[in-house]
N, C-alpha and C positions, 0 to 999 in steps of 0.2 A: 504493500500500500504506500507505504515513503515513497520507494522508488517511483512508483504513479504518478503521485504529487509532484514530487522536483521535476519531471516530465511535463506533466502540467504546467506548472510554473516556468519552465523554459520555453514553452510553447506559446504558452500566452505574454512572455515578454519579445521574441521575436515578433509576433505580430504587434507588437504595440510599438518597435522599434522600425518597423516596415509600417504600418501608419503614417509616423510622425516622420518617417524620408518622404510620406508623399503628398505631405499636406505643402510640403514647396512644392511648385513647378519650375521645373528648369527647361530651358530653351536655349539649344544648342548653337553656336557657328551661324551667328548673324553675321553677315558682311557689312561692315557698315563703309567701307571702303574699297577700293584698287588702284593701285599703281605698281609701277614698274614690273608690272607681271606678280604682283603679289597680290592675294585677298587679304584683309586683315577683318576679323570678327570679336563678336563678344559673347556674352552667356548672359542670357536674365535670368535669375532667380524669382518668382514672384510668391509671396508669403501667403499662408492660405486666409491670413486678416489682415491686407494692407493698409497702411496708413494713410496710404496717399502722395507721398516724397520717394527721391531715389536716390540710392549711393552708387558713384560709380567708384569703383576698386578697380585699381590702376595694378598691372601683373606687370612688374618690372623688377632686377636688379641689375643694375650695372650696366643699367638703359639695355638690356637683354630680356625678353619678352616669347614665352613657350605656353600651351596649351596643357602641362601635366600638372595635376595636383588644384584642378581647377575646383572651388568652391567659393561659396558665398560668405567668408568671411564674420557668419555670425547676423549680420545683419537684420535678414529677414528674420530673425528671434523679435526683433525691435518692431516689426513690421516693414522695412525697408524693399521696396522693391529695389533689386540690384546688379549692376551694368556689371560684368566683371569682363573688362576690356584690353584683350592682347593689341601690344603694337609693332611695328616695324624693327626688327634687332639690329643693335649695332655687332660689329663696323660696317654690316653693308648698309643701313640706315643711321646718316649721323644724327645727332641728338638735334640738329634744328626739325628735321624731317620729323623725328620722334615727337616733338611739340607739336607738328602740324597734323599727327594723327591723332592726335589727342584731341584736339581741336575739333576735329572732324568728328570725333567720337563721340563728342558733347552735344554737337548740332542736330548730329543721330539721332540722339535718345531725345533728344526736345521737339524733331519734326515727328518723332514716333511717340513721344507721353503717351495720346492718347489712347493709343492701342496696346500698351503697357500696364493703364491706370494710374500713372502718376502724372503729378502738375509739373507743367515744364518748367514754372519758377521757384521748384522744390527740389532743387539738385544737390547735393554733399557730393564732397571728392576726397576719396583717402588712396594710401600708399604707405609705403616703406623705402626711406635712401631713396634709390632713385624715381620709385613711385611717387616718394614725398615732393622730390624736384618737382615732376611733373605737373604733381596736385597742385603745388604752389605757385606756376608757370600758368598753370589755367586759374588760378584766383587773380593774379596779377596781369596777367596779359590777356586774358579771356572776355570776350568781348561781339559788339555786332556784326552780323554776317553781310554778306553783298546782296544790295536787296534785286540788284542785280542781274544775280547770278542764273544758267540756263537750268542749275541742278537746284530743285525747290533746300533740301539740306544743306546746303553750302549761303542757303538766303539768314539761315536760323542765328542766332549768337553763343556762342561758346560759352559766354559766362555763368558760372555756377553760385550758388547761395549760402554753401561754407565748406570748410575745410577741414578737416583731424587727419593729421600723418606724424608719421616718428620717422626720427634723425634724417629730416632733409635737407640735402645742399643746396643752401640759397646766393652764394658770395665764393664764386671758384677765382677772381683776383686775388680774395684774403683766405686765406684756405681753412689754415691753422692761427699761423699770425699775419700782423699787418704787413703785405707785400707777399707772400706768400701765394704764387702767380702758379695753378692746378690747371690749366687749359689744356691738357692733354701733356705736359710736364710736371716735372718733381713727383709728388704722392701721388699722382693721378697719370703716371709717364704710361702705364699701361693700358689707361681710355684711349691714348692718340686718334684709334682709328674710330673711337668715338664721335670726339672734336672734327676731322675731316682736316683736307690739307691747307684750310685757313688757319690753323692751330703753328704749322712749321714758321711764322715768323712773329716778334714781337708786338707788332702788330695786328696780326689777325687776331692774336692770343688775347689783345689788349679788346678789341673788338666783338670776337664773339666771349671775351668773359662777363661784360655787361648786357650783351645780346640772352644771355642764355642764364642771370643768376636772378630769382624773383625781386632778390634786394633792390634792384636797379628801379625794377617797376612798381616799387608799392606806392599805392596812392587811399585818399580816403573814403572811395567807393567802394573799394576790393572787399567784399566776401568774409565777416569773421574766421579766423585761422587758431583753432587748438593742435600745437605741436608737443610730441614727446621725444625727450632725448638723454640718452647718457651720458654722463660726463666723464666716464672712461671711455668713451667710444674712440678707438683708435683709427678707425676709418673716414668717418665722419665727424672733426671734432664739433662738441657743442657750443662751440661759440659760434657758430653760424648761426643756430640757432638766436642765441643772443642776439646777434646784431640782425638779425630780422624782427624781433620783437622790438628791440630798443629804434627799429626806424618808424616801424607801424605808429611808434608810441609817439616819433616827429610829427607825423603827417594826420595822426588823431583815426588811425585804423584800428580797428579790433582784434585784438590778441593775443594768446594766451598761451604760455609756456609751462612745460612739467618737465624739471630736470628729475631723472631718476640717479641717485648715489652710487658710483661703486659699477655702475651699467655699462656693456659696451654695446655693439654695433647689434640690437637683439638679444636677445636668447636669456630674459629676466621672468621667472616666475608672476610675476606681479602684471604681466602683459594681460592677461583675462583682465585684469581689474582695468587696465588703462583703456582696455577697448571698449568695455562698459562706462567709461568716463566719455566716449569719445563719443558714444551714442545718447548720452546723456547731452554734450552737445548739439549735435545734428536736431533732436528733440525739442531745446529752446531755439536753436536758431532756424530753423525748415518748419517746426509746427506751434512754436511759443509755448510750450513745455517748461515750466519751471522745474529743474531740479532742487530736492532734496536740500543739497549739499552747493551753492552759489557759486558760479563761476567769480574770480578776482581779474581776470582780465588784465593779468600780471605776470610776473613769473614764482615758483614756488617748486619746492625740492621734497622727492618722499625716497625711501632705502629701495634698495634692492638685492633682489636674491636670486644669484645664479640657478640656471635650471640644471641641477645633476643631470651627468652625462653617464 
């Protein structure tokens, strides 16, 4: 009779576990663009009780962008319907190219809301490192479309309505420290083919480092921005971070920084909590959602703990 039981009981938690995979719907390999002989797609996740807002999740590191290990990020727990958006890899797509698929990816989902279900002026953008670039490339530089244009999506505006990402590089002139010139040199000598062959003189280097770091662009329409960053992070140090909140905070943008102690580039226990922080965002700024616990719209520091390996 035990034996029965745990039989039972395993049986009815599979089914409860296959339920709850299918109360999302996911939607495979939308193209939302082509070029150079390439398609590029996304995946929507849609939650079986949407909100009404969308996150798109940027799949990038190292401005390198694949289709394995595709999911929803959590989100749709929130209700989020959610973009999760492959782009073009480098080095055969340099990182200006990279920003304009992104672009295009925004325009996507806004000509398409309404057969989504979400409001095209209900967009979040998140990522990680280079996703975080991204995210904050389209809060800063994201913007109206050509009303122009012969392709009705390419008419739509890029711009999105907030942001939550961890450790992104906003400022490749100041990398680490002041002068600290990352354009496909020094810490960064291994991007090259990233950068493109504008990056081989001082000039280009000088050129596409403002072209391509959020810092350059922030202004005080852009998109509330919550970032998370370690301040061990050996790759991405957190004063980038810094010095994008300390601009936001010239020009009278909205802001909000979370150093975590002891953290490097990922891989801190405490990450569930920050992403729950991060939806808690999205929440007040896409649906006026008060949290619990008040955003300071500052910077502030909490521990962290390595994830045993």
């Amino acid at each position: 009779m035990k034996k029965l039981i745990l039989t039972l009981l395993g049986f009815l938690t599979v089914c409860h576990t296959s339920l709850t995979a299918q109360e999302v719907e996911r939607i495979a390999d939308i193209i939302y663009t082509k070029h150079d002989g390439v398609a590029l797609t996304m995946d929507v996740f849609k939650p079986a009780k949407p909100n009404g807002a969308g996150v798109i999740k940027i799949i990038s590191g190292g401005w390198k962008s694949n289709h394995k290990g595709i999911n929803d990020g959590g989100w749709t727990k929130a209700g989020y319907t959610t973009f999760v958006v492959v782009h073009g890899s480098q080095p055969r797509f340099q990182v200006e190219e990279i920003v304009a698929d992104l672009n295009r990816a925004v325009r996507f989902i806004r000509a398409n809301a309404a057969k989504y279900g979400v409001d095209p002026m209900k967009l979040g953008v998140t990522g990680g490192s280079a996703g975080g670039h991204l995210s904050l490339m389209l809060a800063t530089r994201g913007g109206a479309g050509d009303p122009k244009a012969a392709d009705p999506v390419d008419r739509e505006s890029s711009a999105v309505q907030a942001v939550a990402c961890f450790y992104p590089p906003t400022d490749y002139l100041n990398w680490f420290e002041d002068g600290d010139n990352a354009v496909g040199i020094g810490k960064l000598a291994a991007y090259a083919g990233a950068f493109g062959p504008k990056s081989a003189t001082p000039e280009g280097r000088e050129a596409l480092g403002r072209e391509l770091s959020p810092l350059y662009w922030v202004h005080k329409e852009q998109p509330p921005v919550y970032i998370v960053h370690g301040d061990a992070d050996p790759q991405v140090s957190h004063t980038q971070s810094m010095r994008f909140i300390k601009r936001c905070g010239e020009v009278g943008a909205k802001c909000e920084v979370l150093i975590r102690t002891g953290a490097g580039h990922g891989g801190w226990q405490e990450m569930s909590d920050d992403n729950a922080r991060m939806a808690e965002w999205f929440d007040l700024q896409l649906l006026g959602k008060q949290p619990a616990k008040p955003f300071t719209y500052g910077t502030s520091s909490l521990p962290s703990t390595p994830v045993k390996r």
